[in-house]
C-alpha positions, 0 to 999 in steps of 0.5 A, a space after each residue: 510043447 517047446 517050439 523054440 529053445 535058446 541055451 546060453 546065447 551071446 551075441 555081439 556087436 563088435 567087442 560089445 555084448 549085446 546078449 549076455 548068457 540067454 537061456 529061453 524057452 518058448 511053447 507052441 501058441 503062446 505070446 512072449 513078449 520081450 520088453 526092456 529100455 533102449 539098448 537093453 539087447 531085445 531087437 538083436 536077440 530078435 534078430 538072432 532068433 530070425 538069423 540075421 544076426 550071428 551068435 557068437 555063443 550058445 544054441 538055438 533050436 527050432 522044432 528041435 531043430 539045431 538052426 544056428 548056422 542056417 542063413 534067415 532064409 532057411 530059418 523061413 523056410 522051417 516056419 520062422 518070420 521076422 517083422 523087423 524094427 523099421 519095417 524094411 521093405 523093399 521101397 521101390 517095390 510096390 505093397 504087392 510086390 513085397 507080399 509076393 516076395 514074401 510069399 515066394 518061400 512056397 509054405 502052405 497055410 492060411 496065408 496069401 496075398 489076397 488075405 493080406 488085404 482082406 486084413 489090411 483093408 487100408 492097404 487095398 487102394 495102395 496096392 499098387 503103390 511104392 513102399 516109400 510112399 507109404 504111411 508108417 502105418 502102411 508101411 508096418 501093415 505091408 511089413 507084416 503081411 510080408 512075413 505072413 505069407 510066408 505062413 510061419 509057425 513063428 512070427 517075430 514081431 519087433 517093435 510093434 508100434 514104433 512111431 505110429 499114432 495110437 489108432 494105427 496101433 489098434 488097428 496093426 494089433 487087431 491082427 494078433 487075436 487072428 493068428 492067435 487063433 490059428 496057433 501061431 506062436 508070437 514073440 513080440 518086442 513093444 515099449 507099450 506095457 499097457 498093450 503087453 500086458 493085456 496080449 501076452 501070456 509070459 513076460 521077460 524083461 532084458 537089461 544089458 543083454 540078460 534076462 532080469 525078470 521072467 514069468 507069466 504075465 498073471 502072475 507079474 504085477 506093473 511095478 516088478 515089471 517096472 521095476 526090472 525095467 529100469 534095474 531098481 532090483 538089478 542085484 537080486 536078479 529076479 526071476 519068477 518061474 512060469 
């Protein structure tokens, strides 16, 4: 089933085109993952899909769903939840101040606070300690239960590993098989291909704001990856079909 759809999306920073003429199609449980270089449009297509970030073009719909004009916080409401590059969170609120902010949108699920530490076992002795005292580690842990407890149908999850040390990563990562098992579709934005390509199901590779490579990831080796990556095939716009 197609949860999320994208036709011709642009979005702009100013006069520039962050995202160029995006069309994308996103099923019911499965992990998209979204890779490119710096600059290549990946967070402000995040951000577009989360609100928070206008689009000058194009749709978006949800659950069939037109949500382009509605604000972030509405997109929650419906099952959408944003883990923004750079975490932010609220720093003088303490870690459960924040997971009670985000989980005051009232969506039921398997979710609440209590699960979020249950999961994040680090987080229990800094429960009541200010987010900007946090470790990044923490701070990305608190960041994803944040949206969590909103029980989205939907997490974004941009920039994944960001500045944390390889063991906090497996550790943020261990969370993806659980809500996979609860059916919550995934798109995710990480650098690390390695990691990409062991928990995605589909693949797109942006560069200059478009889609220049697209497909399950079985069916995509390192080096095409690589290759649309950096714009070693920029010209024939490649695209494998899933």
């Amino acid at each position: 089933m197609i949860q999320l759809q994208i036709k011709n999306l642009e979005v702009c920073h100013g006069l520039l085109k962050a995202v160029r003429s995006i069309d994308l199609e996103v099923h019911a449980g499965e992990v998209l993952a979204i890779v490119g270089a710096n600059g290549a449009g990946k967070s402000t297509l995040m951000r577009a899909i989360a609100g928070s970030h206008s689009a000058s073009q194009g749709s978006i719909h949800f659950n069939g769903q037109d949500i382009g004009d509605l604000p972030a916080h509405e997109r929650v409401k419906l099952g959408l939840s944003l883990v923004p590059e750079g975490r932010r969170l609220f720093p003088k609120m303490t870690v459960q101040e924040n997971l009670v902010v985000g989980a005051q949108i009232g969506r039921k699920g398997d979710w609440d606070v209590e699960s979020i530490f249950e999961i994040f076992d680090n987080l229990v002795k800094r429960r009541h300690a200010k987010a900007e005292t946090l470790s990044g580690g923490e701070q990305q842990a608190t960041a994803i239960g944040r949206a969590l407890v909103a029980n989205p149908e939907i997490i974004l999850l941009d920039e994944l590993s960001l500045g944390l040390s390889p063991a906090i990563v497996d550790r943020v990562y261990s969370i993806l098989p659980k809500l996979r098992a609860a059916k919550t579709t995934i798109i995710l934005v990480e650098q690390d291909l390695s990691r990409v390509l062991k928990v995605s199901d589909r693949i797109i590779c942006m560069l200059e704001g478009r889609i220049v490579l697209e497909g399950r990831t079985a069916d995509l080796t390192r080096e095409q990856i690589v290759e649309a990556y950096f714009g070693l095939k920029k010209s024939k716009n490649e695209k494998v079909q899933s």
